[in-house]
C-alpha positions as CSV (number, residue, x, y, z in Angstrom):
1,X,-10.9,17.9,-10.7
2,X,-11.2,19.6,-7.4
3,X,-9.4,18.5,-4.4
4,X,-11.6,17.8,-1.4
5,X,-9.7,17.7,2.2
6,X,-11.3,15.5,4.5
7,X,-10.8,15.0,8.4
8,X,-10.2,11.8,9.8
9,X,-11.0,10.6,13.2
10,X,-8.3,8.6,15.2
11,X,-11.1,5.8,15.4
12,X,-10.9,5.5,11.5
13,X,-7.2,5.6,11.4
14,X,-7.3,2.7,13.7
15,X,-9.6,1.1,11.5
16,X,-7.2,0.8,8.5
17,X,-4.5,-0.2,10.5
18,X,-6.6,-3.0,11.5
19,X,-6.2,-4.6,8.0
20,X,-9.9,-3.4,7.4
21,X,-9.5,-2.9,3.4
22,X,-10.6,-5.6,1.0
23,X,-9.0,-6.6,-2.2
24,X,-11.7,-4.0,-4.1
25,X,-11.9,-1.5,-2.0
26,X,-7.5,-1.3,-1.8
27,X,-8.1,-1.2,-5.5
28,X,-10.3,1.2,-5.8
29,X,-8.5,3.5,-3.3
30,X,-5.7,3.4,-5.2
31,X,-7.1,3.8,-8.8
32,X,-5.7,0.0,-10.1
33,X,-7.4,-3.5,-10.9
34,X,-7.8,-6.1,-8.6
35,X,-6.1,-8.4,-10.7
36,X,-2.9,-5.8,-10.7
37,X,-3.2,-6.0,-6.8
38,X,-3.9,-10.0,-7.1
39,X,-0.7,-10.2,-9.5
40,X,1.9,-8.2,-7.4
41,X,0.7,-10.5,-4.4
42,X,1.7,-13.6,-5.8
43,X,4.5,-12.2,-7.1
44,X,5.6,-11.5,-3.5
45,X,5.5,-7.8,-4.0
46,X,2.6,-7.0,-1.6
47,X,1.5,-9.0,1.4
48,X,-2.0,-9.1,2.6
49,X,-2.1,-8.7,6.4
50,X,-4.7,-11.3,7.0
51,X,-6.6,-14.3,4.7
52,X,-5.2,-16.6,2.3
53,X,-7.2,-16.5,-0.7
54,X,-8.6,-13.1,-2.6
55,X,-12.3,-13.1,-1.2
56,X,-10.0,-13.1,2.3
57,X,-7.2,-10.9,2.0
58,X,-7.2,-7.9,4.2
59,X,-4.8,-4.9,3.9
60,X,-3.9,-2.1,6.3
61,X,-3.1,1.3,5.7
62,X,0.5,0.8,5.3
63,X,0.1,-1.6,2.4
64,X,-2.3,1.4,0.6
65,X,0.5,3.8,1.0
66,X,2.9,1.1,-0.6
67,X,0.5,0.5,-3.7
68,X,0.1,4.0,-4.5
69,X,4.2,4.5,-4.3
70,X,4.6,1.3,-6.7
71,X,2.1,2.5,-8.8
72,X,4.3,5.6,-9.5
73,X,7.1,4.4,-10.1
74,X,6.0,2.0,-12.2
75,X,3.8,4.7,-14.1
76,X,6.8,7.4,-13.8
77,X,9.6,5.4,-14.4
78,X,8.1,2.5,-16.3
79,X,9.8,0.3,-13.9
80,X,8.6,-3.0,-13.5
81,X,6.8,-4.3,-10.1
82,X,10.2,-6.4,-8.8
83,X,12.4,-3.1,-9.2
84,X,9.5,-0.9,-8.1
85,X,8.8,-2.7,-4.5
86,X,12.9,-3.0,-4.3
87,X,12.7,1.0,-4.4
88,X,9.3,1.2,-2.1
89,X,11.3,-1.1,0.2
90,X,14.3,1.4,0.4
91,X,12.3,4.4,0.5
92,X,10.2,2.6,3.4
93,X,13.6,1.6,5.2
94,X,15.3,5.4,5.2
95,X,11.8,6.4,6.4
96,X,12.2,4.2,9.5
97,X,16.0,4.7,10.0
98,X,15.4,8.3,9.8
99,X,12.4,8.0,13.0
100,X,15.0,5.7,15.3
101,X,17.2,8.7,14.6
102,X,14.7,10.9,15.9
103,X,14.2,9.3,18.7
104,X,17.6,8.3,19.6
């Protein structure tokens, strides 16, 4: 498989912060089921940004970087999805502490 590198405009990134992913295409971006997206909600482990049922949901980029972590671990580590947000969560809060440090 080749790698392809592909640019990005600042209007797109906007766009995915602006929740503009749908339950298939988060799925599909990050190479899992629906129904293993649709389980991990429900289980509290993701959080759409906007709707309340599946045709509604709408995630932002954020919440694809988060799958593909959890996906890892549980894939790497075998861990399942309760133990694997708990780690997203502390790898997502050091992330942050370490920015207000930068800025401080």
């Amino acid at each position: 498989m080749t790698r392809r590198f592909v640019s990005i405009t600042a209007e797109e990134v906007e766009l995915l912060d602006d929740a503009a992913l749908e339950l298939q295409e988060l799925a599909r971006c990050c190479r899992v089921s629906p129904n293993w997206i649709a389980a991990r909600v429900e289980a509290g482990v993701l959080q759409p940004i906007r709707g309340t049922s599946r045709s509604q949901w709408r995630f932002d980029s954020r919440t694809l970087v988060r799958v593909r972590r959890i996906v890892h671990l549980e894939q790497t580590w075998d861990a399942d999805p309760q133990l694997a947000a708990l780690t997203a969560d502390l790898i997502e809060e050091v992330a942050r502490l370490r920015r207000q440090l930068g800025q401080s």
